[in-house]
Backbone as a printed PyTorch tensor [residue, N CA C, xyz], in Angstrom:
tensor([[[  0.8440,  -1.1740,   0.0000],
         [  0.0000,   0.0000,   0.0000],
         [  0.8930,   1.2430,   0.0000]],

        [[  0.6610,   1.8910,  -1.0570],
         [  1.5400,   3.6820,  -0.6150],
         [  0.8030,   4.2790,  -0.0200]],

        [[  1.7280,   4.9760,   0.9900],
         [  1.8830,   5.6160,   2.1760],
         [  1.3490,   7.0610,   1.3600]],

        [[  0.3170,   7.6800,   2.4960],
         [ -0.5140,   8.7150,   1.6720],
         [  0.2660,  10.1730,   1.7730]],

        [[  0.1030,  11.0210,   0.7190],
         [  0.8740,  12.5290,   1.0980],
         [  0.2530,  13.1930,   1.7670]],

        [[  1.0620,  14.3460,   2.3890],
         [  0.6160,  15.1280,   3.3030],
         [ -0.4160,  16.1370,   3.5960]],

        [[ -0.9080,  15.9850,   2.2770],
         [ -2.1380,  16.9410,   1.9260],
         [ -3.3510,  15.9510,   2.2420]],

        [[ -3.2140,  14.8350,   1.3820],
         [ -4.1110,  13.2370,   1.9410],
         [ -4.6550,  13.3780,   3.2400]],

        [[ -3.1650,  12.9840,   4.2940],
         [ -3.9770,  12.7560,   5.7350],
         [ -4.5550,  13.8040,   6.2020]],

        [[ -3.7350,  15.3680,   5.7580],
         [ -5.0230,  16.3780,   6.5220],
         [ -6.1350,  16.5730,   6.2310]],

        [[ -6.5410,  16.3930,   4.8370],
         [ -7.6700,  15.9570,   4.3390],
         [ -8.6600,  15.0260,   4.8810]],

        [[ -7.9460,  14.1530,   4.8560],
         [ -8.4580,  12.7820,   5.7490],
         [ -9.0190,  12.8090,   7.4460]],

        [[ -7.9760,  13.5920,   7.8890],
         [ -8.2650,  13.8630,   9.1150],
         [ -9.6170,  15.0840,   9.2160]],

        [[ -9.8120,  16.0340,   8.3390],
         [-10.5790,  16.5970,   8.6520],
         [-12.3100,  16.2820,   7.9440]],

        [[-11.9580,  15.3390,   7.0390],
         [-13.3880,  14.5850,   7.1010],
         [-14.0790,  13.8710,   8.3740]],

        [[-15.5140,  14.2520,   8.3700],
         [-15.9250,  13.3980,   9.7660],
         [-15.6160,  14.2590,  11.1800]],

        [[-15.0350,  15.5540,  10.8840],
         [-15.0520,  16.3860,  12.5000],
         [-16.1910,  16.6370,  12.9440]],

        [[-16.2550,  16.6500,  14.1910],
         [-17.6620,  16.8040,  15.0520],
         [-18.1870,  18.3340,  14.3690]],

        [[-19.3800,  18.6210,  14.3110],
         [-19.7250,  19.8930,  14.6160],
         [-20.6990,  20.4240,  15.5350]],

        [[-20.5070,  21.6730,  16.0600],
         [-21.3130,  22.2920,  16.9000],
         [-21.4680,  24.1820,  16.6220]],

        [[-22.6050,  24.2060,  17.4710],
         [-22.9370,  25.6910,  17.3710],
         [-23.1310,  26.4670,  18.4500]],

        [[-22.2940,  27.6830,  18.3930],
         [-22.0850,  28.7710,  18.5380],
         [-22.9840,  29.6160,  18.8310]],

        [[-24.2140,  29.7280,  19.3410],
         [-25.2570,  30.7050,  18.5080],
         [-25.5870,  30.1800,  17.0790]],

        [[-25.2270,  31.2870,  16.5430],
         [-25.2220,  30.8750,  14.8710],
         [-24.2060,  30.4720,  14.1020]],

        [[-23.5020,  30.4410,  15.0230],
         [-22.1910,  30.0190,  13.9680],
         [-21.5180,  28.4920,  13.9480]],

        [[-21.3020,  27.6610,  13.0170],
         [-21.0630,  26.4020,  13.0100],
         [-19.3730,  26.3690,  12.8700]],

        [[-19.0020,  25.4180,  14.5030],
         [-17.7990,  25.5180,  14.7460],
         [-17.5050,  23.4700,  14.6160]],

        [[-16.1850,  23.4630,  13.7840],
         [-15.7190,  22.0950,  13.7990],
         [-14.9400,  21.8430,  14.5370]],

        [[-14.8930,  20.7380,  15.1720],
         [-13.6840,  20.3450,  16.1430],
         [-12.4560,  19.1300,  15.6200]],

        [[-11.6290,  19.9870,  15.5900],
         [-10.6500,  18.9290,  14.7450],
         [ -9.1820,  19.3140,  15.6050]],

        [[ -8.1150,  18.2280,  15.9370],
         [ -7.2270,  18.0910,  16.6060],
         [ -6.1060,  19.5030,  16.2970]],

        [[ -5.8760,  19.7110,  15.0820],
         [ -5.0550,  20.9010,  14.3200],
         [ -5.6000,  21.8490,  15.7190]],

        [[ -6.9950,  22.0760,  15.6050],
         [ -7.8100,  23.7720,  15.6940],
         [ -7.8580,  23.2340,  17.2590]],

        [[ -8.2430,  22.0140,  18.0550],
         [ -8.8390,  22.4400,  19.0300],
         [ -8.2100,  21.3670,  20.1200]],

        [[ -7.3320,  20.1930,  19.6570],
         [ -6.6730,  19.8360,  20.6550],
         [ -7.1820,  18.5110,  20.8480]],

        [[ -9.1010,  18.0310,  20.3450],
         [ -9.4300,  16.5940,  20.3780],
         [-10.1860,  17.1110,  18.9090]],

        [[-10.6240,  15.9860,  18.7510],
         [-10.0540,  14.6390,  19.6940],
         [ -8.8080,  14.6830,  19.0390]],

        [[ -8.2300,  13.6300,  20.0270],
         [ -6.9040,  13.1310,  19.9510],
         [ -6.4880,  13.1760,  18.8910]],

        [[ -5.3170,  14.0640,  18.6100],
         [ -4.2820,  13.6810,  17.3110],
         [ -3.7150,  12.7120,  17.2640]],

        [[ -3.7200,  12.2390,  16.5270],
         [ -2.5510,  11.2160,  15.8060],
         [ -1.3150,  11.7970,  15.3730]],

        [[ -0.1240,  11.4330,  15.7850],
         [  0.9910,  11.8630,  14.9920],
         [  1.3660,  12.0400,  13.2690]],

        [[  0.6640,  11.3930,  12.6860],
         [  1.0920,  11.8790,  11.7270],
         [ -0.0650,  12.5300,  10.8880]],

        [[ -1.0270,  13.4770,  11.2920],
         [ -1.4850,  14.4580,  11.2120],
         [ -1.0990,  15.9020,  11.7680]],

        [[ -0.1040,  15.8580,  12.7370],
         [  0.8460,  17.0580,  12.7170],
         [  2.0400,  16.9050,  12.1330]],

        [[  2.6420,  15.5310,  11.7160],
         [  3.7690,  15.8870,  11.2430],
         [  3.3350,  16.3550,   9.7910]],

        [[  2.4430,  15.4310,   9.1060],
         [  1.3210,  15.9640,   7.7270],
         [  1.8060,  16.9590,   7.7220]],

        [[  0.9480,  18.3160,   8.8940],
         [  0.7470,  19.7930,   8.7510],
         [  2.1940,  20.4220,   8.3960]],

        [[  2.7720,  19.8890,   9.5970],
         [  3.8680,  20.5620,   9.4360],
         [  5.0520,  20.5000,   8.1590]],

        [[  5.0910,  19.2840,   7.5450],
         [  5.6710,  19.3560,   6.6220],
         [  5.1300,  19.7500,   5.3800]],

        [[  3.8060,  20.2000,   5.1200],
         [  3.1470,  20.8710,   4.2080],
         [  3.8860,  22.2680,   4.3260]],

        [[  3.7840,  22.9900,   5.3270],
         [  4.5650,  23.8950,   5.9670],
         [  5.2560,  24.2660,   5.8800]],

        [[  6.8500,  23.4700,   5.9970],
         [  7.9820,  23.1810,   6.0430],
         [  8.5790,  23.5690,   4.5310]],

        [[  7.6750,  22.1110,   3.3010],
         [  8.1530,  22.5090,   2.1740],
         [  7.5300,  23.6770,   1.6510]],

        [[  7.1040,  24.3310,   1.8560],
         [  6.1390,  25.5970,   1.2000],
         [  6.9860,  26.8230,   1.1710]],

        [[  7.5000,  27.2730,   2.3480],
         [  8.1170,  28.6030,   2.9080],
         [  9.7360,  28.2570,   2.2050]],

        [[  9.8590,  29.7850,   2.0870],
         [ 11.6210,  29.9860,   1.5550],
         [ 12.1790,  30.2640,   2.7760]],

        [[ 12.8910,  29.2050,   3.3920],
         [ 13.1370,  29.9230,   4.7580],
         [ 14.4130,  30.6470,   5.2810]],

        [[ 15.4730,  30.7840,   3.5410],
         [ 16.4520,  31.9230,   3.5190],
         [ 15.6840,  33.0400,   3.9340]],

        [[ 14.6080,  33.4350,   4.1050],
         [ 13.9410,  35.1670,   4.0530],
         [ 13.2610,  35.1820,   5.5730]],

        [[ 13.4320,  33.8200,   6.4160],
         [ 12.6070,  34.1590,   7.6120],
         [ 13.2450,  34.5100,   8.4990]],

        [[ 13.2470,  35.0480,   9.4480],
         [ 13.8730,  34.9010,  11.0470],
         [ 13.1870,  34.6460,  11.8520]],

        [[ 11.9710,  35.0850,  11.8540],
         [ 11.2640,  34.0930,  13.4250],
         [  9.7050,  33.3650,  12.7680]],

        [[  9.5210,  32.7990,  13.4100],
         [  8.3710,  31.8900,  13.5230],
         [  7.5790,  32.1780,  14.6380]],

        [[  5.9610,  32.9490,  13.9510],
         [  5.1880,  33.9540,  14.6640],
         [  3.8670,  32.9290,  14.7830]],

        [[  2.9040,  32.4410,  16.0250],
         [  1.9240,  32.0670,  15.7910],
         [  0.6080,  32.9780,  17.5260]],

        [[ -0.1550,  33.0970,  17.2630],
         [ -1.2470,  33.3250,  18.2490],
         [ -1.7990,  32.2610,  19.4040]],

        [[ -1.4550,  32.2350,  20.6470],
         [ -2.0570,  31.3210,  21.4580],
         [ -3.1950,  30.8720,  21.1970]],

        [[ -4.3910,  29.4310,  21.6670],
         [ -3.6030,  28.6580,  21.6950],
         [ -3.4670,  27.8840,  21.1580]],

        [[ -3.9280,  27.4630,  19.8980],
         [ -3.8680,  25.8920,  19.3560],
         [ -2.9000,  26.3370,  17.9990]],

        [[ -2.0330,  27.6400,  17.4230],
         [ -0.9460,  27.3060,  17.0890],
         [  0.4210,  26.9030,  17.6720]],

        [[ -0.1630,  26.9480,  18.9540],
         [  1.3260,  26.2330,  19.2600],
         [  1.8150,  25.0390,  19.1950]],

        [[  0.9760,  24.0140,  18.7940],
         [  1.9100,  22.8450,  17.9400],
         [  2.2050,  22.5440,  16.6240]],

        [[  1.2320,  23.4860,  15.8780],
         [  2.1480,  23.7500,  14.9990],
         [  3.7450,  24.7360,  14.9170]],

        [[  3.6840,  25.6820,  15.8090],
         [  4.6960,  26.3530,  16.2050],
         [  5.5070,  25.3470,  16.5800]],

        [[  5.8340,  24.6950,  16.9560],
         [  6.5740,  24.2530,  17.9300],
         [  7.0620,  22.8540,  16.8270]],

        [[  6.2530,  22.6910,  16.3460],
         [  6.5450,  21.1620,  15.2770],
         [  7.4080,  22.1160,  14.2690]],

        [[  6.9460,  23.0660,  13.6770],
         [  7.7140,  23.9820,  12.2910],
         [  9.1960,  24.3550,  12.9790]],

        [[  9.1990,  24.7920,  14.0420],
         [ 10.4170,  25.8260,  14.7290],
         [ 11.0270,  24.1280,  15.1410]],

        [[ 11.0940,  23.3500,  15.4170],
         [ 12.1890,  22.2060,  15.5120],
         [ 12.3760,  21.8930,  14.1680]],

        [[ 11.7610,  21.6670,  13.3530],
         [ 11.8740,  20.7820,  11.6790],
         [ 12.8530,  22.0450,  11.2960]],

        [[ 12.5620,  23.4660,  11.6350],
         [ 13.9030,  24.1870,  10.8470],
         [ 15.1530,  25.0730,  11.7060]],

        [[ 14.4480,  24.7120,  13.0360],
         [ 15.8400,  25.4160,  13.9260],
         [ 15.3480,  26.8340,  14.1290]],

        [[ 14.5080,  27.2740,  13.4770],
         [ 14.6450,  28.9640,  13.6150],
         [ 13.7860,  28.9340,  14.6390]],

        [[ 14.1570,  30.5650,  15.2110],
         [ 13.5650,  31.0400,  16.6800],
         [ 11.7260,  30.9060,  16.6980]],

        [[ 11.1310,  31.2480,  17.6510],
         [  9.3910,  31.2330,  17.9650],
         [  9.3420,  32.0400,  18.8190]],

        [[  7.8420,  32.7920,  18.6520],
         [  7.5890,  33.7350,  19.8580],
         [  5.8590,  33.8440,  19.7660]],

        [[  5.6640,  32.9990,  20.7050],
         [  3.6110,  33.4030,  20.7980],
         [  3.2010,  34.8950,  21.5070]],

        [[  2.2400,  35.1600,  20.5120],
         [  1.5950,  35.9190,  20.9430],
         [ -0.0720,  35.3620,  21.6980]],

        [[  0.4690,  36.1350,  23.1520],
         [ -0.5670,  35.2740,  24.0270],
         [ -1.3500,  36.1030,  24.3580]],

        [[ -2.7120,  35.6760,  25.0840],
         [ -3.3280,  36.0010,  25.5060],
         [ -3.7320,  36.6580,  26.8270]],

        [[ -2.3580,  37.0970,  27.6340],
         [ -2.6990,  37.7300,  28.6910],
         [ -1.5120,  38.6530,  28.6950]],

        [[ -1.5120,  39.3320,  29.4080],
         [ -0.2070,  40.1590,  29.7930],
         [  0.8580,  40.2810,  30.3310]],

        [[  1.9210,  40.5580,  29.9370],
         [  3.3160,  40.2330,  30.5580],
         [  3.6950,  41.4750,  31.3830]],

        [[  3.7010,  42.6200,  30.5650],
         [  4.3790,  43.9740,  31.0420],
         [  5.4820,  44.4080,  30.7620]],

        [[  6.4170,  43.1850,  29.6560],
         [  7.6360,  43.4830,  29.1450],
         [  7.3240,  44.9780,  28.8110]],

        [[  9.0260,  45.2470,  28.7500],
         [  9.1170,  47.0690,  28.0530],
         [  8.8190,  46.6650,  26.5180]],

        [[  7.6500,  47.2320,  25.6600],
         [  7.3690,  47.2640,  24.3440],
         [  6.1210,  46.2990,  24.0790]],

        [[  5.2960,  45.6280,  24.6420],
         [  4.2160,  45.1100,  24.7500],
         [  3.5080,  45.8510,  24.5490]],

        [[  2.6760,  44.9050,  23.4370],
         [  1.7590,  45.7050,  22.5320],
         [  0.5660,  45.1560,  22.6140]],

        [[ -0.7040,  45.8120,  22.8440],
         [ -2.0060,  45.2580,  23.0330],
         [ -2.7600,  45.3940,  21.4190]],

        [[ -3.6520,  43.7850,  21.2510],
         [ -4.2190,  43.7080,  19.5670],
         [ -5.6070,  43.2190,  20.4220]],

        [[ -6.8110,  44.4000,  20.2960],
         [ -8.3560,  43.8490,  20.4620],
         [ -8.3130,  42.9410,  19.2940]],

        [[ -8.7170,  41.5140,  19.1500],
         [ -9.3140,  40.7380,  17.6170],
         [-10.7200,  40.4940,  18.1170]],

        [[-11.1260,  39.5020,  17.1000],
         [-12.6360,  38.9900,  17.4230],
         [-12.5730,  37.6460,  16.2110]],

        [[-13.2540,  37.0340,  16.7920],
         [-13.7090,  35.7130,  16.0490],
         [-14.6930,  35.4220,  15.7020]],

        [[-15.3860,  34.7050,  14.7680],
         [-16.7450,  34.4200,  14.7340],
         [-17.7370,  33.8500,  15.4600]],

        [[-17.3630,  33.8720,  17.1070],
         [-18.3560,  33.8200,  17.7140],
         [-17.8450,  34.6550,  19.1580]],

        [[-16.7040,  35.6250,  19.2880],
         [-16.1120,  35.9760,  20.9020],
         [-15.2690,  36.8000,  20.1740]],

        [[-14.7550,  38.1990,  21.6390],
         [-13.6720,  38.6200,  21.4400],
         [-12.7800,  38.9200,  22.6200]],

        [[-11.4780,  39.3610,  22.1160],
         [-10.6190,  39.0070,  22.9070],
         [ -9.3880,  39.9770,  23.0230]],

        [[ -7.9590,  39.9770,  23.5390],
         [ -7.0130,  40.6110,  23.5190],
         [ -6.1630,  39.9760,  23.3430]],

        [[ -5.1500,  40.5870,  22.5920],
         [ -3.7920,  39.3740,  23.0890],
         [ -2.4140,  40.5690,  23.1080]],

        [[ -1.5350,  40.0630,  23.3650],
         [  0.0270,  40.6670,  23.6560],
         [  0.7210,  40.1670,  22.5810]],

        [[  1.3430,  41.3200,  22.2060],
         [  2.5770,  40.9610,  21.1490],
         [  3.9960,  41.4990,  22.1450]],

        [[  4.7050,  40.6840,  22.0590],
         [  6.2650,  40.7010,  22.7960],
         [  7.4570,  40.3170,  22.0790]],

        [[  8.0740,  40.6740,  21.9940],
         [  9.6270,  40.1370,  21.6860],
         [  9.6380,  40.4220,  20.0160]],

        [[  9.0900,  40.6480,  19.1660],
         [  9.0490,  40.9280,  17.6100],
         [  9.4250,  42.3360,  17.3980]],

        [[ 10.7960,  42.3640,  16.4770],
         [ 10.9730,  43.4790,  16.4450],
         [ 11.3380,  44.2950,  15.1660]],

        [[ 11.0330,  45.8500,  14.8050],
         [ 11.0560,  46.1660,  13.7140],
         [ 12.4450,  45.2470,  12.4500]],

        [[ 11.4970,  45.0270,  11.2310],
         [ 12.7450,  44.5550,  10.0210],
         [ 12.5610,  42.8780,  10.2180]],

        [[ 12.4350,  42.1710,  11.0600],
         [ 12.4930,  41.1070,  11.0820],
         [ 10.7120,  40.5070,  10.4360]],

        [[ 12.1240,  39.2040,   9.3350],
         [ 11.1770,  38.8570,   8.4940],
         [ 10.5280,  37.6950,   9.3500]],

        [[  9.3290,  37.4220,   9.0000],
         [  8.2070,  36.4660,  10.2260],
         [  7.2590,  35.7810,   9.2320]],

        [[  7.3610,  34.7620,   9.6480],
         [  6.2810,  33.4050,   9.2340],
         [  5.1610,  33.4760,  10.5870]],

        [[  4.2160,  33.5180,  10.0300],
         [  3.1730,  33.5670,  10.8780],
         [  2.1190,  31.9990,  10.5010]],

        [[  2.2070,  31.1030,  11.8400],
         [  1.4250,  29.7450,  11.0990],
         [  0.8060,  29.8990,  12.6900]],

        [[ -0.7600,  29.7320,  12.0500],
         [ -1.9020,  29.1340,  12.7250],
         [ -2.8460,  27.9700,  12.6770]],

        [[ -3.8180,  27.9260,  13.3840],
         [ -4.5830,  26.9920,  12.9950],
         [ -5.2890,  27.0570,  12.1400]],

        [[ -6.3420,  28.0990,  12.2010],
         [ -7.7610,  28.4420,  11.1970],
         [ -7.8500,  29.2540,  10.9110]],

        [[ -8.4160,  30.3340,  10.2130],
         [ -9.0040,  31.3220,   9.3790],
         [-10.4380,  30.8300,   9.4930]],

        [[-11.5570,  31.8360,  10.0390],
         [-12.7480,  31.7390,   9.2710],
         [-13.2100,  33.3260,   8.9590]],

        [[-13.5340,  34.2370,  10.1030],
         [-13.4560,  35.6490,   9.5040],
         [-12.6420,  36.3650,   9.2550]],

        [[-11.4080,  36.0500,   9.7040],
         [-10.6620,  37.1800,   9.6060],
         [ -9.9950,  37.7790,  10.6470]],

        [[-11.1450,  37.6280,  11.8590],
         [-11.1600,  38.6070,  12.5190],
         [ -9.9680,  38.8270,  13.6910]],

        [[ -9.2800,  37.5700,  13.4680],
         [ -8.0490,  37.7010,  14.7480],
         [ -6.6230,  37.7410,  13.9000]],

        [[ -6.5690,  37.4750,  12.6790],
         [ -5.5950,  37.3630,  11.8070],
         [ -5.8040,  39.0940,  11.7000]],

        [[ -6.4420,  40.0500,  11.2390],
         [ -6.6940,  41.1030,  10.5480],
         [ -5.9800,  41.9150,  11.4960]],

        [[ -6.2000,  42.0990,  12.6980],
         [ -6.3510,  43.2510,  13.8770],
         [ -4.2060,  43.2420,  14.0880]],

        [[ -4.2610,  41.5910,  13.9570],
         [ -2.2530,  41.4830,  14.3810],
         [ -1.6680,  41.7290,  12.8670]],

        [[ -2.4870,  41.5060,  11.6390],
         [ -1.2920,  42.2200,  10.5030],
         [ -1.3710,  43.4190,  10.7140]],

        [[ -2.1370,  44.3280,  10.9450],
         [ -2.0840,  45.6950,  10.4970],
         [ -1.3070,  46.3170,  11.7300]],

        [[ -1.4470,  45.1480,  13.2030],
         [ -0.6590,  45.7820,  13.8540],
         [  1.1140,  45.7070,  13.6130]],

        [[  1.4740,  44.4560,  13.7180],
         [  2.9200,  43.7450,  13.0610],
         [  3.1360,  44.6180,  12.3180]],

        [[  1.8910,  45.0840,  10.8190],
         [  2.8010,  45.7540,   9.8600],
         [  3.4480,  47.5030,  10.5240]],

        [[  2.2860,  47.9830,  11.2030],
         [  2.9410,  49.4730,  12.1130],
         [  3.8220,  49.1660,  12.8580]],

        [[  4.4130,  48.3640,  12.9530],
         [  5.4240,  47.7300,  14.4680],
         [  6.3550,  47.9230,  13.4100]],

        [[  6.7390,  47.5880,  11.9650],
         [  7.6790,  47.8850,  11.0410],
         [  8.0470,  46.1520,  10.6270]],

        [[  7.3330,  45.4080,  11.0840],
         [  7.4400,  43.8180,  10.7310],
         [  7.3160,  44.0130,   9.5180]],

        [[  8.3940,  42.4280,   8.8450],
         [  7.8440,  42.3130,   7.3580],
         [  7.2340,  40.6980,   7.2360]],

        [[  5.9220,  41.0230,   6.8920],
         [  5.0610,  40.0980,   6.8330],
         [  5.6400,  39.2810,   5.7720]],

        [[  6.8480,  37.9530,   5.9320],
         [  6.9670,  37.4220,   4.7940],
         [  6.3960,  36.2400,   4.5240]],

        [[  5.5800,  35.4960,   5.2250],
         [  4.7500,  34.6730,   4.8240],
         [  3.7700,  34.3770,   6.2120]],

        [[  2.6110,  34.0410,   5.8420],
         [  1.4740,  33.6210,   6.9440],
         [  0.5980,  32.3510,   6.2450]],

        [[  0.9500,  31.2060,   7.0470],
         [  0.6120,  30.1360,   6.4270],
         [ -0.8950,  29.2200,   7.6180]],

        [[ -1.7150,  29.2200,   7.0880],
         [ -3.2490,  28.8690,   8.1160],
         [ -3.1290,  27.4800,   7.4120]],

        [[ -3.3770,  25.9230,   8.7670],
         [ -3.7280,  24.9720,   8.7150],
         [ -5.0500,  25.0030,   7.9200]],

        [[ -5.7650,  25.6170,   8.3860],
         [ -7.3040,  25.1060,   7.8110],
         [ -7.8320,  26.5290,   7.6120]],

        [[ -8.7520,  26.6000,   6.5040],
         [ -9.4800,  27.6650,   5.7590],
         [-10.8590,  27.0130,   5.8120]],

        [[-11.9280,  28.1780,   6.7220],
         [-13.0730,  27.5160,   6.8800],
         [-14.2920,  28.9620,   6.3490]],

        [[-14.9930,  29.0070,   5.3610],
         [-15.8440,  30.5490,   5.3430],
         [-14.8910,  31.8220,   4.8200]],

        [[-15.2680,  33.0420,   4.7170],
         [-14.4080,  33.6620,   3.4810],
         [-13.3700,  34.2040,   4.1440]],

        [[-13.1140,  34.6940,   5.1200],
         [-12.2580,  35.2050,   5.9890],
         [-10.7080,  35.6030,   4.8260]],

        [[-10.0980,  34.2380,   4.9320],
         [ -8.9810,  34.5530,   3.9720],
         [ -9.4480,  34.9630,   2.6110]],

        [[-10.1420,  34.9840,   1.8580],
         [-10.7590,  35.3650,   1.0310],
         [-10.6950,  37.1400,   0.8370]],

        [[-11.5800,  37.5170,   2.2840],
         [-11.9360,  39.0030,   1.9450],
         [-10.3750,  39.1600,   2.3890]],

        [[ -9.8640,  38.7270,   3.3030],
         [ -8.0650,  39.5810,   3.4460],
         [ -6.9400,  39.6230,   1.9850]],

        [[ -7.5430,  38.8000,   1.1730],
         [ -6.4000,  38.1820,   0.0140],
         [ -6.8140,  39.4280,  -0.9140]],

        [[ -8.2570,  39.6780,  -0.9890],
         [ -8.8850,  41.0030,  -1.9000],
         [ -8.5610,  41.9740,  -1.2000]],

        [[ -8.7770,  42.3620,   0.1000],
         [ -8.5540,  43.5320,   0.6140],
         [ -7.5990,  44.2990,   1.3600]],

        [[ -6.6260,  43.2330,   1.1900],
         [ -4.9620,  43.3110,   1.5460],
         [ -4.2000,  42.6110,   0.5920]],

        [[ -4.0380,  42.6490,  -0.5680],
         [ -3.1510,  41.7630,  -1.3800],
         [ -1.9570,  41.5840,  -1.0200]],

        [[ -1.5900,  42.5320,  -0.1480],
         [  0.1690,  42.8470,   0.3580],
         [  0.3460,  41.5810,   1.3630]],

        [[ -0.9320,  41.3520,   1.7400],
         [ -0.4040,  40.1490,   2.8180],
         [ -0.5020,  38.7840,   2.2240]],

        [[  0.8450,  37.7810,   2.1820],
         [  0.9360,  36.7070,   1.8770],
         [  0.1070,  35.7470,   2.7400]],

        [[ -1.0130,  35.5860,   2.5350],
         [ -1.9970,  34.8780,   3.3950],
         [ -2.5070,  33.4740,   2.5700]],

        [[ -2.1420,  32.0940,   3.0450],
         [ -2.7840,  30.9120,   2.0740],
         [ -2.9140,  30.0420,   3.3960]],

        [[ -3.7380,  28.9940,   3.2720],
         [ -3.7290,  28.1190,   3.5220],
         [ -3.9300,  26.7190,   3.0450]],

        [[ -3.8690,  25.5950,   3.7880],
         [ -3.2310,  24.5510,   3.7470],
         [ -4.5050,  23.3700,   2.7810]],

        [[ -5.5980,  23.6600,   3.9540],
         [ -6.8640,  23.2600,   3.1350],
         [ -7.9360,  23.9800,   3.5730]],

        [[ -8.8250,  24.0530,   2.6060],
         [-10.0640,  24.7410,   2.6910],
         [-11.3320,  23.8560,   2.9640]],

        [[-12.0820,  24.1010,   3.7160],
         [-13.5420,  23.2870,   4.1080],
         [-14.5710,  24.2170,   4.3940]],

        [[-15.6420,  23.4380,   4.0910],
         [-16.9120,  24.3100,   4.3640],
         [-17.7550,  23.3090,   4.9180]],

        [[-18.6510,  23.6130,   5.9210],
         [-19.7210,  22.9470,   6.5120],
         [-20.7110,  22.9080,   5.6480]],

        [[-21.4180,  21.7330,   4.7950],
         [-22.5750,  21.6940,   4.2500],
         [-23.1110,  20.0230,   4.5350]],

        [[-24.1700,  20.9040,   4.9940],
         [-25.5980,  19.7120,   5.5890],
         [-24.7000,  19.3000,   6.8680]],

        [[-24.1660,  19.8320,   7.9580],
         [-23.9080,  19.6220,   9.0990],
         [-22.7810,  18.7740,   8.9440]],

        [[-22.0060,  18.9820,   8.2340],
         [-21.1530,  17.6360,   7.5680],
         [-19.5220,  18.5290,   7.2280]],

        [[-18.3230,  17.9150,   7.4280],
         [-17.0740,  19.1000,   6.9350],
         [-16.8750,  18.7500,   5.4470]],

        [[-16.8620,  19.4960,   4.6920],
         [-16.3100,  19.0850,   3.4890],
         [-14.7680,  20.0340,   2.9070]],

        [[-13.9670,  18.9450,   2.4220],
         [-12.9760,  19.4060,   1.7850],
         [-13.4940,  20.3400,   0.3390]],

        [[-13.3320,  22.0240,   0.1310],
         [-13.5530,  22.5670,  -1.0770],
         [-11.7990,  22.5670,  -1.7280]],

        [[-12.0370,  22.4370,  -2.7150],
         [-10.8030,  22.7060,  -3.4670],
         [-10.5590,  23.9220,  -4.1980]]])
C-alpha cells in the first residue's frame, strides 16, 4: 500500500469532524484547531511538513503564531527548521514594548500581547484556522505598524471567506492556507 501525502492525511483527518454551534455560527472540532479529539501523529507531522516545504526559509527569522492551538504547529515547524518562535498570548506580561491587539472571532472577542518581535524582522506567521478574519486582521495591520515584514502567513485550515476578503482587501499580505472546508448539511467538506 503507498503511504498517503501530506495533503491526503489532513484531508483525511478533517473529514468526519464533530460539529457544533455557537449561537449561529457552526464551529468544527478537529485536533489541528482544538486539541481533540486526539491527534494522531502523523497528522501534525502531515501539517507541518506541508509547511515546512512551502516557505523559503532563507527570508525568515522568526516563527510567529497566536495562542492557543498554534502552538503545535509552532513548535513542530520551529524544531523541523531550527529557527527562533515567539507566541503571541493572551494575557499580559508587562515586558518594556508590549503591545495590546483587540481581535474577534466568529463567535467571541478578545485581547492578546505581542512581545519580543521586532522592527525589520522577516516572520512566518502559522496558525490553525481562518474563518473571519477577525483575529488574523487586527495582528497584521498591527505587526505591519510595528515595522514587521510580513513574509509569509501560512493557516492549517481555511473555513468561510475570511482569507478570502483579506487576500482582496490586503493583497500585500501573503496569506494561504493549507486546506479549505466548508460545513454543508452539518457535515465538513474538503472545497478545493
Amino acid at each position: 500500500m503507498k503511504p498517503m501525502n501530506p495533503l491526503s492525511i489532513l484531508h483525511e483527518s478533517l473529514r468526519g469532524s464533530p460539529i457544533i454551534w455557537k449561537g449561529e455560527y457552526p464551529y468544527f472540532i478537529h485536533p489541528i484547531s482544538d486539541g481533540i479529539p486526539r491527534m494522531e501523529a502523523k497528522v501534525l507531522r502531515a501539517t507541518r511538513d506541508l509547511i515546512v516545504e512551502s516557505v523559503e526559509w532563507s527570508k525568515i527569522d522568526l516563527i510567529v503564531t497566536v495562542e492557543a492551538m498554534g502552538l503545535p504547529l509552532l513548535a513542530a515547524v520551529g524544531d523541523a527548521t531550527g529557527k527562533p518562535t515567539v507566541v503571541i498570548r493572551k494575557r499580559p506580561y508587562g515586558m518594556e514594548g508590549e503591545i495590546r491587539v483587540d481581535v474577534a472571532t466568529g463567535y467571541s472577542k478578545s485581547t492578546v500581547y505581542i512581545n519580543d518581535i521586532k522592527p525589520g524582522e522577516r516572520i512566518l506567521i502559522v496558525d490553525d484556522v481562518i474563518s473571519t478574519g477577525g483575529t488574523l486582521e487586527p495582528l497584521l495591520d498591527t505587526l505591519e505598524k510595528m515595522g514587521v515584514i510580513l513574509q509569509d502567513i501560512v493557516i492549517a485550515i481555511e473555513k468561510g471567506e475570511g482569507l478570502k476578503r483579506l487576500n482582496r482587501e490586503r493583497p500585500n499580505w501573503p496569506i494561504r492556507s493549507l486546506a479549505r472546508i466548508d460545513i454543508i448539511d452539518g457535515k465538513v467538506e474538503i472545497v478545493d
